[in-house]
C-alpha positions, -999 to 999 in steps of 0.1 A, spaced: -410 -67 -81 -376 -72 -67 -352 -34 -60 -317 -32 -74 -312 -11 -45 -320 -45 -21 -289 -63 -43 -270 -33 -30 -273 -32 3 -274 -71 3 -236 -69 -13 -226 -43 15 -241 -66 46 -226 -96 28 -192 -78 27 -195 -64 64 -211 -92 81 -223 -62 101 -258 -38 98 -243 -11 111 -208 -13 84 -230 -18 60 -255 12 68 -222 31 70 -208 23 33 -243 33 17 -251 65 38 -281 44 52 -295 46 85 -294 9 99 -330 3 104 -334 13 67 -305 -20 60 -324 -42 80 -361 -31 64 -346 -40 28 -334 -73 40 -361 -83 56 -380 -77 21 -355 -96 -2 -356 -124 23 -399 -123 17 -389 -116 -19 -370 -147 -24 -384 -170 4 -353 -176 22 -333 -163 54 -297 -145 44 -285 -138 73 -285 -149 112 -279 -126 138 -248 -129 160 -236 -109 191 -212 -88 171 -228 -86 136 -246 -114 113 -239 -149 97 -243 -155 62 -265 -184 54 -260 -208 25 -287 -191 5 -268 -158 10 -237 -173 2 -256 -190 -33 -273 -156 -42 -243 -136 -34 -224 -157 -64 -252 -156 -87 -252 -118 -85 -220 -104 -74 -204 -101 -110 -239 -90 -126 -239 -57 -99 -196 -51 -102 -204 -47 -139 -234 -26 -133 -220 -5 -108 -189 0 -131 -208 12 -161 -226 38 -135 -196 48 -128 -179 50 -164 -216 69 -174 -211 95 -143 -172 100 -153 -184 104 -192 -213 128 -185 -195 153 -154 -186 188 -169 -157 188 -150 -126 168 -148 -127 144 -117 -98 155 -92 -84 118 -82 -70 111 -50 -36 93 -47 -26 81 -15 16 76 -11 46 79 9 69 114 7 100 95 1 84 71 -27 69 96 -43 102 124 -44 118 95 -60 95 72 -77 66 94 -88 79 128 -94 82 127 -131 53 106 -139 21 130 -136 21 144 -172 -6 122 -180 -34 139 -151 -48 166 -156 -60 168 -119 -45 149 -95 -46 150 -55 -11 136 -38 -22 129 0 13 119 17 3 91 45 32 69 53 15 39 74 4 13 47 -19 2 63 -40 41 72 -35 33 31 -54 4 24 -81 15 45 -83 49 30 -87 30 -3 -113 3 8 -133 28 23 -134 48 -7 -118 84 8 -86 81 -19 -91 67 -52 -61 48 -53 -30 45 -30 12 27 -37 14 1 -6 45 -25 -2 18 -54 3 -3 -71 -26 -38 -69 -17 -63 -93 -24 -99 -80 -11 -134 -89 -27 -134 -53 -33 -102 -42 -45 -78 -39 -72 -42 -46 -69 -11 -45 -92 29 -46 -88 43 -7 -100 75 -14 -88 101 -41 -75 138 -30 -50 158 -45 -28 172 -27 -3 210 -17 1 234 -4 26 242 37 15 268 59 28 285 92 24 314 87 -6 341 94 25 332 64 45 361 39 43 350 15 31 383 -5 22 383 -30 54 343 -36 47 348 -47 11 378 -73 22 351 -85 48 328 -91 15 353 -107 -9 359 -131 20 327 -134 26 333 -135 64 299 -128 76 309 -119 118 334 -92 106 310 -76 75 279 -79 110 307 -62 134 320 -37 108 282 -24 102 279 -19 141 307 7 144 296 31 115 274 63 123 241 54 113 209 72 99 177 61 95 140 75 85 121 56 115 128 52 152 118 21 153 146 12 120 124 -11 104 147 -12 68 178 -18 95 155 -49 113 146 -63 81 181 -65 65 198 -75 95 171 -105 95 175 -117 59 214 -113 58 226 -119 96 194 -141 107 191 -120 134 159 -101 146 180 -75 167 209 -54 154 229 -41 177 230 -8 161 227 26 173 211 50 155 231 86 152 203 105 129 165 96 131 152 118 100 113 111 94 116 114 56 136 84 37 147 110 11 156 134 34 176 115 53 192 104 22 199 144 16 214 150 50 234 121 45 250 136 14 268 163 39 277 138 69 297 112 72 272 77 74 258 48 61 217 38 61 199 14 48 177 20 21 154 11 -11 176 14 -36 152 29 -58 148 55 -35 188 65 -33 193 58 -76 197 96 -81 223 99 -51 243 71 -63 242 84 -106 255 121 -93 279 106 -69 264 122 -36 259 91 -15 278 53 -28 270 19 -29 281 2 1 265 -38 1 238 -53 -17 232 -81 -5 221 -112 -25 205 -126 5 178 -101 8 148 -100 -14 132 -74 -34 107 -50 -18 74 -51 -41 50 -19 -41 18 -25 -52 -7 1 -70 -38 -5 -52 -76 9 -58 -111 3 -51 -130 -19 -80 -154 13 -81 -123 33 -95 -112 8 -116 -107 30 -148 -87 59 -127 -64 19 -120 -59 16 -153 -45 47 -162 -23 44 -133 -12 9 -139 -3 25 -179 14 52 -165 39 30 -145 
């Protein structure tokens, strides 16, 4: 009689094309993987997988039975999971992976809805999504859509990004430059101010020099390097600068009149933020994805 628990472990060295990964993902010891593949390969009377120098090859019988199964074991391994939620004593503590800035100004006011609820500040993306696909967060808000077999994605929230400043920046040469439209003189006027930024690396200042100059190096000098995007936004409410920014992130400087509104540029598109979670924690996405 065939295991369920062989369909499992099948799924995770399908996914990995690797023993080892696989073994890792189900708390397994790898000879364990490799004795319960070698048994559905007797079972069914076909080889799934070759072995490579850095993992193993799928076959075309894998790739078949993978197909016939994969939705048949998602919706059995979610109703585990919707029986385990259902039947704990407790109320599950989720785990939300996000940036500080995004979620001082995006997040903040949206958390009536949890009764427990686990904010881990991480603001590399990418440490994100790997959190997430190895199951150590429940869910996580990146600024790429993600489209893995395992996986759950959804758009929360859509800004471009804007040039901010202090309300005493003089601004009244720059906005000429912008009714004229003269491009070289807006570029040259943006290269004298005193400039702020949340990275070293000005990654926001890259990006919307690129999209509105077509240039891939500013020549820009960076005054205040302020690791926080909402924090730098703060300190910029007491000196004299300009930044570039989500404007999302700055809408309650600019509505109390702390920080103005300096250029938004049509020629830069909006910035998407995606909620992401693993299909294991797909009803903890749902609430989320209500919530926003």
């Amino acid at each position: 009689m065939v295991n369920l628990e062989w369909y499992r472990t099948f799924k995770a060295v399908y996914k990995h094309r690797n023993y080892s990964k696989a073994a890792e993902e189900l708390f397994m010891s790898q000879p364990a993987v490799s004795n319960q593949m070698g048994m559905l390969e007797a079972y069914i009377g076909h080889k799934l997988f070759l072995r490579k120098s850095k993992g193993v090859e799928a076959t075309e019988n894998a790739k078949f039975l993978n197909n016939l199964i994969i939705e048949s074991l998602d919706t059995l391994e979610e109703v585990e999971a919707m029986y385990a939620r259902n039947v704990k004593k407790e109320d599950k503590m989720y785990v939300l992976g996000i940036s500080e800035h995004l979620y001082k100004s995006f997040l903040s006011n949206k958390l009536t809805d949890f009764k427990y609820l686990d904010i881990r500040f991480e603001e590399q993306h990418e440490v994100l999504f790997d959190l997430v696909n190895q199951q150590e967060i429940d869910a996580a808000i990146v600024h790429h859509e993600v489209e893995t077999f395992d996986t759950l994605s959804h758009k929360v929230l859509s800004s471009p990004l804007v040039v901010v400043g202090h309300p005493n920046v003089d601004t009244a040469e720059f906005d000429e430059h912008i009714k004229n439209d003269d491009i070289p003189k807006i570029q040259s006027w943006l290269e004298h101010q005193v400039w702020f930024s949340h990275m070293s690396t000005n990654p926001f200042i890259k990006l919307f020099w690129l999209h509105c100059f077509n240039k891939r190096r500013p020549k820009v000098f960076t005054n205040y390097v302020i690791p926080n995007e909402y924090f730098m936004l703060q300190e910029m409410t007491k000196v004299e600068g300009i930044a570039v920014t989500l404007l999302e992130n700055a809408r309650e400087f600019l509505e109390n009149g702390s920080l103005k509104l300096i250029w938004q540029s049509d020629k830069y598109p909006n910035r998407n933020y995606y909620l992401i979670a693993h299909k294991k924690q797909k009803g903890f996405f749902e609430l989320m994805k209500n919530q926003f």
